[in-house]
C-alpha positions in Angstrom: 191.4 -8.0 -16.3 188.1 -10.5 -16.1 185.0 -9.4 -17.1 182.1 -11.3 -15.4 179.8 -12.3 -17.7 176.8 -9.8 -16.3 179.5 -7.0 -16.5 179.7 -7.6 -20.3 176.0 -7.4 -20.6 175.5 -4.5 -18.7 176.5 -1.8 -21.3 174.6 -3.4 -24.3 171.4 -3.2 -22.0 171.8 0.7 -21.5 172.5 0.8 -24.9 169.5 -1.1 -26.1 167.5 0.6 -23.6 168.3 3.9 -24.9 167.6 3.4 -28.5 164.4 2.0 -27.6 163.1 5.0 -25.3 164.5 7.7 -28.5 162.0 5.1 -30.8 159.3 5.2 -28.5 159.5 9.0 -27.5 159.6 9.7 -31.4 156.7 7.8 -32.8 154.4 8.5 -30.0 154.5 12.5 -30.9 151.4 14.0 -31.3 152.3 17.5 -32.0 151.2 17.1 -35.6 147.6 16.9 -34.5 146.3 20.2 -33.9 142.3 19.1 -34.7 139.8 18.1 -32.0 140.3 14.4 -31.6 136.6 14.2 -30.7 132.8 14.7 -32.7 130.6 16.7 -29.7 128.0 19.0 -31.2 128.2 22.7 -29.7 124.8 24.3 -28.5 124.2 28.1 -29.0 121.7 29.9 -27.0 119.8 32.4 -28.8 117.0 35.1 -28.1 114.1 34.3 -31.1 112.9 37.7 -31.1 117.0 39.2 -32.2 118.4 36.1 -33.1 121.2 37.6 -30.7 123.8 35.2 -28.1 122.0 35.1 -24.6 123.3 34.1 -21.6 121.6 31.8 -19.1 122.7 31.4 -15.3 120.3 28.9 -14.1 120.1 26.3 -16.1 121.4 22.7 -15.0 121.8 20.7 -18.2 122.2 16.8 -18.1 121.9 13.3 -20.6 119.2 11.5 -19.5 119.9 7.5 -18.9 123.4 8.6 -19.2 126.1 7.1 -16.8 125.0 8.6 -13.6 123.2 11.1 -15.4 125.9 13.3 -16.3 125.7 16.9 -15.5 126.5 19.4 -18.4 126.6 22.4 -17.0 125.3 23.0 -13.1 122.8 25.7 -12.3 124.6 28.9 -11.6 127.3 28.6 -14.6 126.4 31.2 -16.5 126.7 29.4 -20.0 125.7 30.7 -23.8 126.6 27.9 -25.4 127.1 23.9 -23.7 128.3 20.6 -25.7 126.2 17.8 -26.2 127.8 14.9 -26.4 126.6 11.6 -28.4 127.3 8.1 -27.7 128.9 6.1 -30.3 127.1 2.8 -28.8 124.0 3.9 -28.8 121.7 5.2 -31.3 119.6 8.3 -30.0 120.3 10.8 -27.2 118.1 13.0 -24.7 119.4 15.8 -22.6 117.2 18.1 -20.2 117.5 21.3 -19.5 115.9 22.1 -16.4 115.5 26.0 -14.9 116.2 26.6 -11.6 115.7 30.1 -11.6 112.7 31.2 -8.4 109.4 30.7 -10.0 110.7 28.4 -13.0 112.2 25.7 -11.0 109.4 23.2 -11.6 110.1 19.5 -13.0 107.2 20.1 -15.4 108.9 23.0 -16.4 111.8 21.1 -17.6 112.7 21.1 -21.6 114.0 18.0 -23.2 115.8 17.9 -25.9 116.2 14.4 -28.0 118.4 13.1 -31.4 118.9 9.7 -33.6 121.7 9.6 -34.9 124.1 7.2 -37.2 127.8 6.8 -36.0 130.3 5.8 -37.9 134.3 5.5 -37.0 136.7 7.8 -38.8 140.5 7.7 -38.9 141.5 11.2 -38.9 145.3 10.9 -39.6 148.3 8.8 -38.1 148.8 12.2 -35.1 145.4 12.1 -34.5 143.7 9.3 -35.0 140.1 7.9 -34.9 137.1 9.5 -33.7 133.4 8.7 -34.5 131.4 11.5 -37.5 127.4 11.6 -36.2 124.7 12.1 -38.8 121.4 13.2 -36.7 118.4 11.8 -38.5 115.5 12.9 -36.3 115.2 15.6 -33.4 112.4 16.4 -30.9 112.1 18.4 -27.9 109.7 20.1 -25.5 108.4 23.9 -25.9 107.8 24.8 -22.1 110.9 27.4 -22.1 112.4 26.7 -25.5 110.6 28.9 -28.3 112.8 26.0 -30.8 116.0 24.2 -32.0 117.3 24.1 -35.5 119.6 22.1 -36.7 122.8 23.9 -38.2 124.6 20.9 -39.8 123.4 17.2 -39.2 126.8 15.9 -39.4 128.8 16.1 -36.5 132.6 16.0 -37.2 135.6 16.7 -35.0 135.2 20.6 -36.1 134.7 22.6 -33.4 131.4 24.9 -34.7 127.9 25.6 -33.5 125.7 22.7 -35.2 122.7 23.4 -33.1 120.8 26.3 -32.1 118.1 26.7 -29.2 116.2 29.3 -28.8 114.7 29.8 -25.2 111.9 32.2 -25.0 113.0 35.2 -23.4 111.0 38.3 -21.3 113.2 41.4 -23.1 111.0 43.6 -20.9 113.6 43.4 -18.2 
């Protein structure tokens, strides 16, 4: 029997094939990441008077001078907590938080909240790999609704915690 010669070639392609698929499917597990592969700082919202969770419903929350001003969390989520995320290539970050609940849904109404920060790259582990650690340096923000902010921890890792906390001046009459 003659073997062309693609017929020889044939079964050491398959072969080579499938020992390259086992090696690719292998060393691209990522099973043995079970961290956050990201650094985004998580916002609490808290009543000054209890020091108690609230909840907000109409809130629209957005980076200003972001890519097309990315919205956060759209009015009529109710949210008690939002991330903020930071930019590695840039150096400070503003969000606002604007109330569009009846009587408060006024532009000059509207809080904004602003950080500096450092960034620096971090190689978690070979699963996981790099992300980018924060270190806020300086904040500011506007008192029309919020009562104030405080900073939990300045550095912002891949942990998934509360490192800021806002505090919106409530009514508890209602």
């Amino acid at each position: 029997m003659n073997l062309s010669p693609t017929s020889k070639l044939l079964p050491a392609c398959i072969a080579s094939l499938t020992v390259a698929m086992v090696i690719a499917l292998s060393s691209c597990n990522t099973s043995g990441c079970t961290e956050n592969r990201n650094a985004v700082p998580l916002a609490a919202f808290l009543n000054p008077a209890t020091d108690s969770s609230i909840t907000l419903d109409s809130l629209s929350i957005y980076g200003i001078g972001q890519p097309a001003d990315s919205i956060l969390s759209p009015a009529g989520s109710s949210v008690s907590q939002v991330y903020l995320p930071m930019r590695p290539t840039n150096s400070s970050v503003r969000w606002c938080i604007a109330y569009k609940w009846k009587e408060l849904d006024h532009p000059e109404l509207n809080d904004t909240i602003a950080f500096a920060y450092t960034s620096t790259p971090v190689f978690a582990s070979e699963e996981c790999g790099a992300y980018y650690r924060y270190l806020i340096t300086e904040m500011n923000y506007t008192g029309h609704l919020i009562d104030r902010v405080e900073i939990v921890d300045s550095l912002i890792t891949n942990v998934d915690k509360v490192y800021l906390n806002i505090y919106f001046k409530v009514d508890d009459k209602e």
